[in-house]
C-alpha positions in Angstrom: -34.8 12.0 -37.8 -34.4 15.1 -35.4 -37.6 14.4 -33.5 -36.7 10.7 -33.3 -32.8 11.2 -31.7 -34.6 13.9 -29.2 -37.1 11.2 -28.3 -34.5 8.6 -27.7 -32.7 11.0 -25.4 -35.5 11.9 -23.7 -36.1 8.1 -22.9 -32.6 7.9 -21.6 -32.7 10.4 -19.6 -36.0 8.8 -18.3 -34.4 5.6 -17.8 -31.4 6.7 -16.1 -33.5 8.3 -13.4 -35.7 5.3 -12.8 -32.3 3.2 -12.6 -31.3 6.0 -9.9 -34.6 5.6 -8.2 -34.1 2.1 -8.1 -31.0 1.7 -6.5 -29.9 2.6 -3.0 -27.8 1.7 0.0 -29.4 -2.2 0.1 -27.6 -2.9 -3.3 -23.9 -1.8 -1.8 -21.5 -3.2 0.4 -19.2 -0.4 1.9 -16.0 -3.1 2.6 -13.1 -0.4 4.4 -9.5 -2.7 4.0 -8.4 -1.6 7.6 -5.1 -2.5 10.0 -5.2 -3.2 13.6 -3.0 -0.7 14.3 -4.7 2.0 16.5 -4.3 5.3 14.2 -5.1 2.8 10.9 -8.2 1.6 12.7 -9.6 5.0 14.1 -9.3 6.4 10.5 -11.2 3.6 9.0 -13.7 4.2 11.7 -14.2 7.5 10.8 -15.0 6.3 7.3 -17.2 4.0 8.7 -19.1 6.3 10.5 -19.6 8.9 7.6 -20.5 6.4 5.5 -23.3 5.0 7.9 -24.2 9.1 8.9 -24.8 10.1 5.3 -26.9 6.9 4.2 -28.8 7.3 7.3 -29.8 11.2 6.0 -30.3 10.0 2.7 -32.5 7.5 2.9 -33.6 6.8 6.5 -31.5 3.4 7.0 -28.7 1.8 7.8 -25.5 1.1 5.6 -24.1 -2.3 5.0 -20.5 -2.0 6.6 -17.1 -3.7 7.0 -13.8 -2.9 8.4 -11.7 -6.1 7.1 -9.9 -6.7 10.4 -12.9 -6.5 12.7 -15.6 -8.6 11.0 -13.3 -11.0 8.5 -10.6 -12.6 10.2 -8.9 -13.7 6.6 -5.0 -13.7 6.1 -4.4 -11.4 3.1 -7.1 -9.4 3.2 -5.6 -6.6 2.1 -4.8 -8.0 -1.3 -9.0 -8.3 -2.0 -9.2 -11.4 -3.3 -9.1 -13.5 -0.2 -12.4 -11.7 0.8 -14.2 -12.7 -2.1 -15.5 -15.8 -0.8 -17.1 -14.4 3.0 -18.8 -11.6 0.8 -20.1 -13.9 -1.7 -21.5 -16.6 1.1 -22.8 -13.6 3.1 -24.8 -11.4 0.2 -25.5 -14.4 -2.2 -29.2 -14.1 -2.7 -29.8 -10.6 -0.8 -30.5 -7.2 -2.6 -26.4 -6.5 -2.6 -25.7 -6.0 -6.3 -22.1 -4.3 -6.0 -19.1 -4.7 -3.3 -17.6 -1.5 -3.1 -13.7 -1.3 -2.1 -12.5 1.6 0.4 -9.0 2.3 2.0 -9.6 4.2 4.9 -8.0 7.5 4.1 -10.7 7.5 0.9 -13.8 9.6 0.9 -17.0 8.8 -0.1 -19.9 11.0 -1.2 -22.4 8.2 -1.1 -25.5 10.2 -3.1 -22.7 10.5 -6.3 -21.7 7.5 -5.9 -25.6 5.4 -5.8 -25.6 7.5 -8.7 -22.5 6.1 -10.8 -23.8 2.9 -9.5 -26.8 2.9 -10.5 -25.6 3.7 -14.2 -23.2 1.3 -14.3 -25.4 -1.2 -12.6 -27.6 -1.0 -16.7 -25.1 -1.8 -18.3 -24.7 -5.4 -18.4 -20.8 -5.9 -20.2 -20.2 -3.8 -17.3 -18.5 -6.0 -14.2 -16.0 -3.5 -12.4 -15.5 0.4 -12.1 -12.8 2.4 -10.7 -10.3 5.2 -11.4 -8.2 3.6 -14.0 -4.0 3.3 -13.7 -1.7 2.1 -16.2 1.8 1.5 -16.4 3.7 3.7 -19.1 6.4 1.4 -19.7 7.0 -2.6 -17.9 8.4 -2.3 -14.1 9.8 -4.6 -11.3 6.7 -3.6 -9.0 4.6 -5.4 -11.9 6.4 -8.4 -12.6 7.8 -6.6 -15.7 4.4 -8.0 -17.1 3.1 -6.8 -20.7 0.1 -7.1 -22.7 1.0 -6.5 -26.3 -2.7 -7.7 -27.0 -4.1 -5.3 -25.2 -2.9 -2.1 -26.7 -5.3 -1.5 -29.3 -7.6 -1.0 -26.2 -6.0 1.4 -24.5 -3.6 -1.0 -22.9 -4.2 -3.0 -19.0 -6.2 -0.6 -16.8 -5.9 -1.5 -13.1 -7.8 0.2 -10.1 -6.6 3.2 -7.9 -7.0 1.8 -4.7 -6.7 5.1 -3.1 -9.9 5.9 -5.3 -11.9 3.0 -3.8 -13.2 0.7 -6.7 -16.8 -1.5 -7.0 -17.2 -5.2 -8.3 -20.6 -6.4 -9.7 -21.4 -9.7 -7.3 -21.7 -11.7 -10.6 -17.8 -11.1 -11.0 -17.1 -12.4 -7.8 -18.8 -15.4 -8.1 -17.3 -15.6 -11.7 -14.1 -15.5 -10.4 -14.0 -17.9 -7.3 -15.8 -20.3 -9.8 -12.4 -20.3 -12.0 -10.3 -20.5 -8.6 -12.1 -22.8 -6.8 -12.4 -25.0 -10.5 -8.6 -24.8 -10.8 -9.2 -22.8 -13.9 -7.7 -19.5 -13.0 -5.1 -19.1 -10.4 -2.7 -16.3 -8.9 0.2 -16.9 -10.9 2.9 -15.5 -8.5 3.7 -16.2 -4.7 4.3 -12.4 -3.7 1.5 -9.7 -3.4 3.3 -6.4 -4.3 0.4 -4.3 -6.2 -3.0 -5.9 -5.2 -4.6 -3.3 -6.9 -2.6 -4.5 -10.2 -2.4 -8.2 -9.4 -6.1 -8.6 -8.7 -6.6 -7.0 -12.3 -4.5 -9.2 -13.4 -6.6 -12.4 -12.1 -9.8 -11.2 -13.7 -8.5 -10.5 -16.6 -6.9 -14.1 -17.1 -5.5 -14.9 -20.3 -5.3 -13.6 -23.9 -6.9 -16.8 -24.9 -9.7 -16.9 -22.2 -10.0 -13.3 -21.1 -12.2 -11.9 -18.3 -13.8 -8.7 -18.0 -11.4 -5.5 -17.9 -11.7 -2.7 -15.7 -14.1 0.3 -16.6 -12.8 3.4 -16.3 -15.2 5.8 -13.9 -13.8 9.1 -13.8 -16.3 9.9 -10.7 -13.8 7.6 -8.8 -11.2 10.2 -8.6 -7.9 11.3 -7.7 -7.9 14.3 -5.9 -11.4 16.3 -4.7 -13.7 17.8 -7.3 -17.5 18.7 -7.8 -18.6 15.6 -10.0 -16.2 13.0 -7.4 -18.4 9.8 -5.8 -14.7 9.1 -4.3 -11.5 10.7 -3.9 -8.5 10.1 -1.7 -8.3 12.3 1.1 -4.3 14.0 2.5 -2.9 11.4 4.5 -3.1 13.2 7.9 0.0 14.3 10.3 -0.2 14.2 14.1 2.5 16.6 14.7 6.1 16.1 13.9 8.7 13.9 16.1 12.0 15.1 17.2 14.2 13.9 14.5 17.1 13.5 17.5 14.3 10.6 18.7 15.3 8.4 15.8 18.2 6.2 15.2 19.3 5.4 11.3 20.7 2.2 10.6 22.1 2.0 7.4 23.3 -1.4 5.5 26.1 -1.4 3.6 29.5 -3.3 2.5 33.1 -1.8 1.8 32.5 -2.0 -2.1 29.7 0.9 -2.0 31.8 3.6 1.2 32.9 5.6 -1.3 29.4 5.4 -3.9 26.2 5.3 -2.2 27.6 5.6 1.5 28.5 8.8 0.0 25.3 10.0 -2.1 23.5 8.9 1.4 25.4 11.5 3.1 24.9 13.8 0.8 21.7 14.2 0.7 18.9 13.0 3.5 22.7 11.9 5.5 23.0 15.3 6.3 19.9 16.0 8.0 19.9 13.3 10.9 21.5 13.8 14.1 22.2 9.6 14.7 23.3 8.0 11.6 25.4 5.1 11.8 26.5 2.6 8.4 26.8 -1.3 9.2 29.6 -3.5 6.6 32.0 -5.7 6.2 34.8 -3.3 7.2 35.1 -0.5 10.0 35.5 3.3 8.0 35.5 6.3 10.4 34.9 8.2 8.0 31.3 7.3 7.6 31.2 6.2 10.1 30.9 2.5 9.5 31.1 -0.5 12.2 32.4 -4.0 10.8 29.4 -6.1 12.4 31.5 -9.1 11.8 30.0 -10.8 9.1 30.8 -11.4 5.4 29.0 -9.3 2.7 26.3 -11.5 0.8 25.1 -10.8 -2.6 21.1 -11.6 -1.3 19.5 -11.8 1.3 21.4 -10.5 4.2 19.3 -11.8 6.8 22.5 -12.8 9.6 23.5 -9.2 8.7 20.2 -7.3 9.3 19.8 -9.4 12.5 23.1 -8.6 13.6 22.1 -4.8 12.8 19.6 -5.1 15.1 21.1 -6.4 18.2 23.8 -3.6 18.0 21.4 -1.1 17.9 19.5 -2.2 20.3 22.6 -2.6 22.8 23.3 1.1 22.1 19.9 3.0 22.3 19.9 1.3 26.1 21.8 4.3 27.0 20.4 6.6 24.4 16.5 7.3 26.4 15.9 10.2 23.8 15.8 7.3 21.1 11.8 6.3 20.6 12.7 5.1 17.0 15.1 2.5 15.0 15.1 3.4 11.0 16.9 0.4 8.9 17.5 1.2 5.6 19.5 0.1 2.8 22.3 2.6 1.6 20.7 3.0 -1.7 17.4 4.3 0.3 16.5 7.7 -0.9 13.9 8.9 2.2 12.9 12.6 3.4 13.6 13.1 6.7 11.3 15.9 7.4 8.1 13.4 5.8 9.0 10.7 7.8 9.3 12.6 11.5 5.5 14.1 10.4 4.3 10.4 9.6 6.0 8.8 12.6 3.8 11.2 14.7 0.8 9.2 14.2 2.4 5.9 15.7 3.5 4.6 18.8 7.3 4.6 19.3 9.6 3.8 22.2 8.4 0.4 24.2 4.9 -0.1 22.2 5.4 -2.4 19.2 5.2 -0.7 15.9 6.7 -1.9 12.5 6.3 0.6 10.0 6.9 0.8 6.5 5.3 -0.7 2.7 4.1 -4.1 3.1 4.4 -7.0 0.5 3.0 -10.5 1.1 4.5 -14.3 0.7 2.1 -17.7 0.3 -1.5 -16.3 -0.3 -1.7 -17.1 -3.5 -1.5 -20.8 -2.4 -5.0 -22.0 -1.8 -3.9 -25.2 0.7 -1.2 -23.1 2.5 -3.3 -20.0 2.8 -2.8 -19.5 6.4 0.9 -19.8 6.0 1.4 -16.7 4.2 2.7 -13.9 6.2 2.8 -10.1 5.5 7.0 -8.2 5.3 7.9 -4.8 5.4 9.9 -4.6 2.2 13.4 -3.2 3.1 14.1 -0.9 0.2 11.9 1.7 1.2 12.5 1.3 4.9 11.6 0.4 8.0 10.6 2.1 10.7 10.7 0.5 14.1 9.7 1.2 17.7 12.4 0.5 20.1 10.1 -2.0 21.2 9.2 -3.5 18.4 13.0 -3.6 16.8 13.8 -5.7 20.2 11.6 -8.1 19.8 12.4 -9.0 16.1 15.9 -9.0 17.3 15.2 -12.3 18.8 14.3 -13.9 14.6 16.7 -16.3 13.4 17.9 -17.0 10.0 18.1 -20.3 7.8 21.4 -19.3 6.2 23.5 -15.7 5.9 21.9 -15.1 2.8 18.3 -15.9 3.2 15.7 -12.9 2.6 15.8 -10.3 5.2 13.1 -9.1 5.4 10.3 -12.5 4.6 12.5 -13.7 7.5 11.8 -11.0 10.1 7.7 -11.0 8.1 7.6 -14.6 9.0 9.4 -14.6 12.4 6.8 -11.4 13.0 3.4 -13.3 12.1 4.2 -17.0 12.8 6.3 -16.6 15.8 6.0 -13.0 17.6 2.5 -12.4 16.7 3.8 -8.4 16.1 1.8 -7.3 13.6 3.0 -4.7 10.7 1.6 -1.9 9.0 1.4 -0.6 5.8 1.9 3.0 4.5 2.0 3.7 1.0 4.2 6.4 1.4 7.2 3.9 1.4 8.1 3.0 -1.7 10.8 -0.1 -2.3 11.5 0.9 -6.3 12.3 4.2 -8.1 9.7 6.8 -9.0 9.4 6.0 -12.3 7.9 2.4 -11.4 4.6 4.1 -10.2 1.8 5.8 -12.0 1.9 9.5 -11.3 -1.2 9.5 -10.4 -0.3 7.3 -7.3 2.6 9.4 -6.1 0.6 13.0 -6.4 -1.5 12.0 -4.0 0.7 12.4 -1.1 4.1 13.3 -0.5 6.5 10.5 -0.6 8.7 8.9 2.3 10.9 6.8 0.4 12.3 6.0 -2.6 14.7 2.8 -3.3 17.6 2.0 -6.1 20.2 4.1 -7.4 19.4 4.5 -11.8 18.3 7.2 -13.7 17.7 9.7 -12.6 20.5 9.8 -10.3 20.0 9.4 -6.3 20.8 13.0 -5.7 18.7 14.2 -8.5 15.7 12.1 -7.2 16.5 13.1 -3.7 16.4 17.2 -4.8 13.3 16.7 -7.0 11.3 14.7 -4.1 12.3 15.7 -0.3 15.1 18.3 -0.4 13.0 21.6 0.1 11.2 19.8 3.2 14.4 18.7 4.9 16.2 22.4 4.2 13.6 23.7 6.2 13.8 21.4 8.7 17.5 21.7 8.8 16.9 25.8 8.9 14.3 25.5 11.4 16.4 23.2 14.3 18.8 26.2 13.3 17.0 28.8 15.0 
């Protein structure tokens, strides 16, 4: 019995080196999900590049490459599943086997990962690896979605992005059989999570289910020996002048004295131009009544309204490259977000900054009249430039969304485009897997709750913005 378990692991071992031998660069396709935006593109180039550098030393050829934005014009691309129908139509029939899935900032040790590849390529119940995420408890971000049916299994495991993930070819063209047949769909207008939602689409229902995800622990989350992947430190260009910013904050009368308060309190107190918008003028703030009644959603006329003054103001401010709108329940780090801003292109250049969420491209037909927003929650970040030109937007009623209004007005009318950072964040902490938030440090954090705003403000940003307050101090 001995001899015959050493034999079978011998013929394993065997196997899983012929498997490796058999599998190289031809049966991958590197696909980086890139933005337009200068810095976002030159870092996906630079993946690109060491991608194509270490295939080339490996094995003598060329990698199979994409940066979404340059070779596949497809709106939503950065939710995934929009690209699975140019991949299919373009590998169907070649030696590609796998479609592997890259943010820029990811890095990629490409003899590791042929490796994990190449095992999980045997395996035939086998359909999609990555590092696996979960969600601890059900959250806004997520729909509030639950699968009871699932937790015998170790409950609904969804791909770090960050971590890069890989799809067999066979699931894709399972999958946009069931779309294009009608018999799965996305179930929900807004893309918040792709990462969560395009799990959520392959796994389909309890009564029809589709291949969960495989957890890959060489897909990892922060650099180590065994690692195919890992996210790499989003970089910092330097640090702006903090004076160089404006914040605009939304409020209304009913929340001076609450979160007007906890604002100032803590990030408040580390910004040399802050300035609160209501319903009612309060010196004390200071707040300016921008002439409009407090709405319960939306605030579009409001935010509009924001704008305009702002921009009226900074005309004789030339020190101001930057227009911050937040909400007053915005919990941000001042010091994170003057490193971060250092990457982009402020004063007249058009820059939108902040965490982006889609509208419509879940919608087959109307595909190509989704549009991306920069959820307000977490903040926004805008270049003087950029914060006059979506000044112009004009709202359908007082209360209609903010910011889909200023998304829409942005993709279908001003052609501006917007960029995403993960490191705004439109919930609380607690809606994220930790995983997610110890990769980097934070920007933003949205919603007063438990823990309380000063408590998640002291845990997350305080110590950077005390020594940003100690060093303009010297």
């Amino acid at each position: 019995m001995k001899l015959n378990n050493h034999i079978r692991a011998f013929l394993l071992i065997i196997v899983s080196v012929h498997a490796a031998k058999n599998f190289d660069s031809r049966n991958v396709v590197f696909t980086i999900i890139g933005q337009s935006e200068p810095y976002h593109s030159s870092v996906a180039s630079r993946l690109k590049l060491d991608i194509e550098n270490q295939v080339n030393e490996l094995e003598g050829r060329e990698a199979i490459t994409h940066i979404t934005h340059e070779d596949f014009s497809v709106p939503g691309a950065w939710t995934v599943i929009p690209l699975f129908r140019p991949l299919f139509t373009k590998y169907k029939g070649s030696d590609v086997r796998w479609v592997l899935f890259l943010e820029p900032h990811t890095a990629v040790r490409c003899g590791k990962l042929f490796e994990a590849l190449a095992a999980a390529d045997k395996q035939k119940d086998v359909m999609w690896v990555g590092y696996p995420l979960s969600d601890d408890e059900p959250t806004i971000i997520h729909h509030f979605t639950h699968f009871e049916e699932l937790e015998d299994v170790g409950g609904f495991l969804y791909p770090n992005f960050a971590s890069g993930f890989a799809m067999k070819m066979g699931l894709l063209e399972s999958v946009l059989d069931k779309m294009e047949s009608g018999t799965v769909e996305i179930d929900a207008d807004f893309a918040i999570d792709p990462a969560f939602e395009l799990a959520r689409l392959i796994y389909g229902s309890r009564e029809s289910p589709g291949p969960l995800l495989t957890r890959d622990l060489s897909f990892c989350v922060v650099s180590m020996d065994n690692c195919a992947t890992y996210p790499r430190q989003f970089d910092t260009c330097g640090s702006v002048v903090e004076d160089s910013i404006f914040f605009a904050v939304k409020t209304w009368s009913a929340f001076h004295s609450t979160r007007a308060r906890a604002l100032k309190k803590t990030w408040g107190r580390h910004v040399t131009h802050l300035h609160f918008f209501s319903d009612q003028n309060d010196p004390s703030l200071p707040a300016t009544n921008i002439g409009l009644p407090n709405s319960k959603t939306g605030h579009c006329m409001k935010t509009i309204a924001i704008l305009k003054e702002v921009v009226r103001r900074v005309q004789t401010m030339p020190q101001i490259k930057w227009i911050f709108l937040a909400d007053d329940d915005t919990i941000l780090g001042v010091q994170r977000l003057s490193e971060v801003l250092s990457c982009y292109r402020g004063g007249g250049d058009v820059t939108v900054l902040g965490e982006r969420y889609g509208y419509g491209y879940g919608k087959k037909d109307a595909i190509h009249k989704g549009y991306d927003y920069i959820t307000g929650g977490g903040g926004t970040a805008l270049s003087v430039g950029a914060a006059k030109l979506l000044s112009q937007c004009a709202c359908a009623s007082l209360s209609a969304p903010d910011d889909m209004t200023l998304g829409a007005c942005a993709t279908h009318r001003l052609h501006v485009p917007l960029t995403h950072s993960p490191l705004f964040h439109q919930a609380r902490p607690q809606d994220y897997p930790r995983e997610v938030l110890a990769r980097d440090r934070p920007i933003s954090f949205h919603r007063h709750s438990t823990p309380d705003p000063l408590k998640v403000y002291a845990t997350w940003f305080q110590h950077d913005d005390l020594a940003l307050r100690i060093r303009d101090e010297l």
